[in-house]
Backbone bond lengths (Angstrom), bond angles and torsions (degrees), N, CA, C in turn:
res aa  C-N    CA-C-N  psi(-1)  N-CA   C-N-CA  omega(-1)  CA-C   N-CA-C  phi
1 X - - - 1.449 - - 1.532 107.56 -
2 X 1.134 132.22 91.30 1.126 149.27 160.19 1.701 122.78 -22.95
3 X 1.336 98.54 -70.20 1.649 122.11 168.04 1.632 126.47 -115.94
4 X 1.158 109.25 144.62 1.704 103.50 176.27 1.416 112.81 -126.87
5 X 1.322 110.82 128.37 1.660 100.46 -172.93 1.953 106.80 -94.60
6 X 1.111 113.27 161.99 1.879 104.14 172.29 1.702 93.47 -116.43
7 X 1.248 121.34 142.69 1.569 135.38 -160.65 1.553 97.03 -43.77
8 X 1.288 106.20 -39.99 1.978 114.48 175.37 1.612 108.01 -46.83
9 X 1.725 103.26 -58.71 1.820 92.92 -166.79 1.490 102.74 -84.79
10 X 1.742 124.58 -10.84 1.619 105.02 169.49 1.445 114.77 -75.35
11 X 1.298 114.90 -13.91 1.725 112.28 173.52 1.304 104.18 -62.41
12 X 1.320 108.41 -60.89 1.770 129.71 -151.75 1.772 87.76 -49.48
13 X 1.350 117.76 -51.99 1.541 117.89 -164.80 2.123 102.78 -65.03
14 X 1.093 114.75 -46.15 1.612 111.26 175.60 1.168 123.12 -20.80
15 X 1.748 117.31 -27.36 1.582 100.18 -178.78 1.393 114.25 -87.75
16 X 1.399 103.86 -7.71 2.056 123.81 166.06 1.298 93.29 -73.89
17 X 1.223 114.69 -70.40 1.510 123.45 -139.50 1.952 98.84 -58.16
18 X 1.115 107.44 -44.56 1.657 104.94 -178.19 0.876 159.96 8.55
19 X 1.644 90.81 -87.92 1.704 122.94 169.06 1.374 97.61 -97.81
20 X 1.087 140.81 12.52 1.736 128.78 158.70 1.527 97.39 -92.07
21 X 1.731 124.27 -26.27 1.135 117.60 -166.40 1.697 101.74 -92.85
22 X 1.133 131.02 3.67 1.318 135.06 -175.35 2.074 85.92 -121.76
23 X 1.106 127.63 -42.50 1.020 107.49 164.84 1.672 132.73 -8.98
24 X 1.751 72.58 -74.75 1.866 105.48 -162.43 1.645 91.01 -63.95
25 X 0.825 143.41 -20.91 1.568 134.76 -137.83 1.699 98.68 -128.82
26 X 1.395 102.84 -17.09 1.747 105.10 162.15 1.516 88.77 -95.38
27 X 1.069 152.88 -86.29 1.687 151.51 177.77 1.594 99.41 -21.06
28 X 1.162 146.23 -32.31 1.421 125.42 -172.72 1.837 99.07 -94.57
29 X 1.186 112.18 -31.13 1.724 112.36 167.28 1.506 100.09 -60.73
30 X 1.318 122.63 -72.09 1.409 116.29 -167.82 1.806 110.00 -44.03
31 X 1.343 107.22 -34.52 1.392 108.74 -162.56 1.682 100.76 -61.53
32 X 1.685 105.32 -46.30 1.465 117.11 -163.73 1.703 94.00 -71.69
33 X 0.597 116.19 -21.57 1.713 108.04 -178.41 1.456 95.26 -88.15
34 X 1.524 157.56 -65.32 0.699 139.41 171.86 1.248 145.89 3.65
35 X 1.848 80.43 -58.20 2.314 115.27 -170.89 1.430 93.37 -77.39
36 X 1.370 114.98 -56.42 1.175 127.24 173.22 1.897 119.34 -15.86
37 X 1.652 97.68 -63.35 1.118 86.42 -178.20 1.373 126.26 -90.07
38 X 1.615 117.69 -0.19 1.296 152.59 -170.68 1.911 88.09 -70.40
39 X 1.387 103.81 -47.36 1.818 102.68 -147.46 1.747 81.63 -83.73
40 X 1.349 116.23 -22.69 1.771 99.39 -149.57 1.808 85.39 -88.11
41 X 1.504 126.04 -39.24 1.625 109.95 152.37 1.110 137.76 -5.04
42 X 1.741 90.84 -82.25 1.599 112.26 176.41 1.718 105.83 -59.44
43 X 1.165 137.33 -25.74 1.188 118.39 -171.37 1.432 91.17 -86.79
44 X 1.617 131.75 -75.39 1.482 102.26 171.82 1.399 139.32 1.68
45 X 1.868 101.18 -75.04 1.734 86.11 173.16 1.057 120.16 -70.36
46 X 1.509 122.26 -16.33 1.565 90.46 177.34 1.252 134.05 -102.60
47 X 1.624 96.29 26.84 1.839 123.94 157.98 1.868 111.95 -80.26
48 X 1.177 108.92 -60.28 1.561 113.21 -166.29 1.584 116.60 -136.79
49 X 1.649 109.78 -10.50 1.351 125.18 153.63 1.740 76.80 116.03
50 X 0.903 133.08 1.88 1.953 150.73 176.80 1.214 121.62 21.48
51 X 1.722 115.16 43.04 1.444 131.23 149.92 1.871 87.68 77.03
52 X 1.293 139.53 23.98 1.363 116.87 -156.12 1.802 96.40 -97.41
53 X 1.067 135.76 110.98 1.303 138.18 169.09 1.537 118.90 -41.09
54 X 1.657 140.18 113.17 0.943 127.65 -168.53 1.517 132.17 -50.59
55 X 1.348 111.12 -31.05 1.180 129.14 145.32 1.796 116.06 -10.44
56 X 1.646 87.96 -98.63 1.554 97.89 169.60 1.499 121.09 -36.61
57 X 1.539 120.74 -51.61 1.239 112.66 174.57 1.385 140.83 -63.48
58 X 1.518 101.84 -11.10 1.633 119.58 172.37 1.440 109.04 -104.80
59 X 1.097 115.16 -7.26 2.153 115.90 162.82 1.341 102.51 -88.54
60 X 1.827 127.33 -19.46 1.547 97.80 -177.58 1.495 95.70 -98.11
61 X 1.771 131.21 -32.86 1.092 114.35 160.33 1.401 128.90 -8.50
62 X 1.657 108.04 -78.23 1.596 143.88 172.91 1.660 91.77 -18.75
63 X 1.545 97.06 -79.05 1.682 110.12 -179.11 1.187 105.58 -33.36
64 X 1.104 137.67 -96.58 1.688 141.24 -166.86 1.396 86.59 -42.56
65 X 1.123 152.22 -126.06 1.814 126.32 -137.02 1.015 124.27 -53.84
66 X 1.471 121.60 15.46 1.499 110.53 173.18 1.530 96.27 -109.65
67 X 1.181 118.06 -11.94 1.920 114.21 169.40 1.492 112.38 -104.22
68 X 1.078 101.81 10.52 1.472 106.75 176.58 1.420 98.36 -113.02
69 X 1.092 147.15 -15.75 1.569 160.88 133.64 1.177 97.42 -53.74
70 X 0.969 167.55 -127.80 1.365 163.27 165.74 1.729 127.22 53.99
71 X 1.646 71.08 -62.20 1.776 100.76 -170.12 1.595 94.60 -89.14
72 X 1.145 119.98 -37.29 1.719 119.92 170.73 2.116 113.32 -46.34
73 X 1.404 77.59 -52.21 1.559 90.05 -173.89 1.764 106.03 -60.38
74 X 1.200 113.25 -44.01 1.218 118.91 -175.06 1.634 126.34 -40.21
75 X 1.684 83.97 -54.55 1.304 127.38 172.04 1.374 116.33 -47.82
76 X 1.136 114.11 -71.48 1.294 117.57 166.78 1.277 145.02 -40.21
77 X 2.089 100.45 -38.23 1.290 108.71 -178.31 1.364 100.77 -78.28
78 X 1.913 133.97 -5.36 1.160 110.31 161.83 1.332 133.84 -87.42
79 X 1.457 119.10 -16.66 1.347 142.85 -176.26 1.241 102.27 -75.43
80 X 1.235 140.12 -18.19 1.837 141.41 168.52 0.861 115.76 -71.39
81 X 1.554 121.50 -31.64 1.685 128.44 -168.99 1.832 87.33 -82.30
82 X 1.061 132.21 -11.97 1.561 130.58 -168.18 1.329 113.12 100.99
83 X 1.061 135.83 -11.88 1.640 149.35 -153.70 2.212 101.00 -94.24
84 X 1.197 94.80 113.19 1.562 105.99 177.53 1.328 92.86 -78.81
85 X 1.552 106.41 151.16 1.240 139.92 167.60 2.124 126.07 -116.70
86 X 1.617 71.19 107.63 1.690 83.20 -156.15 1.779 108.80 -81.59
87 X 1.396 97.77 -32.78 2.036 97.55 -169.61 1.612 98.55 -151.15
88 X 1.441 101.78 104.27 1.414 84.14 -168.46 2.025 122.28 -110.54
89 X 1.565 78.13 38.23 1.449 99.89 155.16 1.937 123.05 -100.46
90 X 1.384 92.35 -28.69 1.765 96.95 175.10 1.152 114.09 -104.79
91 X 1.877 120.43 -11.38 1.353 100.74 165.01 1.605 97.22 116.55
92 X 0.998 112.28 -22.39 1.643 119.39 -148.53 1.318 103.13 -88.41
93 X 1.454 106.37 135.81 2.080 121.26 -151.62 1.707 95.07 -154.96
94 X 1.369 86.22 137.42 1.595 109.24 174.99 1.568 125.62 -114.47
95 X 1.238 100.40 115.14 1.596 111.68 171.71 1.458 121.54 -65.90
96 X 1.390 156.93 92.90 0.639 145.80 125.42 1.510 140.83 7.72
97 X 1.802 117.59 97.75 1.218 108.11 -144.22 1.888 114.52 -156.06
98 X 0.916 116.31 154.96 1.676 123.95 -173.41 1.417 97.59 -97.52
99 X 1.094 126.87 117.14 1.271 143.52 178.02 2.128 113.45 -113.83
100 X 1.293 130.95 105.97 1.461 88.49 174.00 1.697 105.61 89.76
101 X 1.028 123.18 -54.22 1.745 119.62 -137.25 1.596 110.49 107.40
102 X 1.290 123.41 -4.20 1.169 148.89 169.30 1.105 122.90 -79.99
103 X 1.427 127.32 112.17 1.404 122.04 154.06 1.084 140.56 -76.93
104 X 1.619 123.62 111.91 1.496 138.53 -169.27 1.435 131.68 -122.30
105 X 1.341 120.80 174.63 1.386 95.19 -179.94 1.605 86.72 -127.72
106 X 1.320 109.34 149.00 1.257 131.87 170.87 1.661 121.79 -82.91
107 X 1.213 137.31 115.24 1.351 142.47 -133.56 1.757 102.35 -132.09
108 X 1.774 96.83 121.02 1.395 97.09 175.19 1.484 116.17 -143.82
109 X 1.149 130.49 152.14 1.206 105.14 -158.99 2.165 94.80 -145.10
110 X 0.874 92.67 144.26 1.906 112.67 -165.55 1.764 93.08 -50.59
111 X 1.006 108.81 127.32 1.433 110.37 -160.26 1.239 140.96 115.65
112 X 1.489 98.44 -32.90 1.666 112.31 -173.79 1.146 80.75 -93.68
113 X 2.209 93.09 162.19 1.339 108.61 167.17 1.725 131.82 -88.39
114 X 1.115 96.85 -9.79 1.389 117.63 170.99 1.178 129.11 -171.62
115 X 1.786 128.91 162.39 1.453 107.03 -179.15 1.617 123.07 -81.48
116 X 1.461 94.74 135.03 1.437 104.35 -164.48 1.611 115.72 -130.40
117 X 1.371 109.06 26.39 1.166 114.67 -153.87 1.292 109.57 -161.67
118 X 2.019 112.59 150.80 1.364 99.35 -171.32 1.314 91.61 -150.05
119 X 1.731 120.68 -165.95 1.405 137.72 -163.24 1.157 125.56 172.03
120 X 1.256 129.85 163.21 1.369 132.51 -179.90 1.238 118.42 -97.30
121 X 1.304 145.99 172.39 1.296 136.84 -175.75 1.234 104.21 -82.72
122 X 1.186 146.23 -11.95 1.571 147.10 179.34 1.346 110.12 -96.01
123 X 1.741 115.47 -32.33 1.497 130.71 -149.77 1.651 93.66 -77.88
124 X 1.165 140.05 -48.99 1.427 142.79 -146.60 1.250 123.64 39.71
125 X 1.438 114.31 -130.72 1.202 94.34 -164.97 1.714 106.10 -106.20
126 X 1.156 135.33 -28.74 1.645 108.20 130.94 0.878 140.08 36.70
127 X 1.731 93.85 -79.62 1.449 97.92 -178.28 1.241 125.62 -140.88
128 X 1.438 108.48 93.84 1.218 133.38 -138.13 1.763 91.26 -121.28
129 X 1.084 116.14 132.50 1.257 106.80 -178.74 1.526 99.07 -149.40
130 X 1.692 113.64 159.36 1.496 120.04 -150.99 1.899 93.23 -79.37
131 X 1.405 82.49 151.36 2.002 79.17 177.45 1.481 107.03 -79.57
């Protein structure tokens, strides 16, 4: 464990943490729509070869690693601040944290108004219980 946050300095970071956490979570939609249309391609051609102009098939390529770059970057800019990234469709990120004499992770999730919530390293999100 590198860093440990106390429920005080994982709040204090939320007005950072935010819009990188709504970032990632518009970048992981864009990404899935991307693949999306990437896979329904590939299933075309590999029904009837599906009229797709190579062209087209190397701009939606393009697309999927350039939103998958995206969502990387996103990612990252939260994982620097120390903050794990648990689901990065709901947003939901773990603080790293001393609980007790206990090591825990502190649990917040895109939506809430603050962190209010905690867990064990095995527990997830489950078992999430109020701080």
């Amino acid at each position: 464990m590198a860093r440990t946050f106390t429920p005080e300095e994982a709040n204090a970071l939320l007005p950072e943490l935010r819009p990188l956490a709504e970032r990632m979570v518009a970048a992981k939609r864009a990404f899935d729509d991307a693949q999306e249309r990437s896979d329904e391609i590939g299933r075309r051609i590999g029904g009837n070869g599906g009229g797709i102009p190579p062209a087209e098939l190397g701009e939606i390529q393009d697309d999927v690693g350039e939103k998958a770059g995206e969502l990387a970057e996103a990612v990252a800019a939260i994982e620097t601040l120390g903050v794990a990234v648990k689901d990065l469709d709901a947003g939901l990120l773990d603080f790293p944290s001393i609980r007790e004499g206990e090591e825990v992770l502190l649990c917040w999730r895109l939506g809430e108004e603050e962190v209010a919530f905690f867990h064990g390293y095995d527990d997830g999100l489950a078992g999430r219980r109020p701080l």
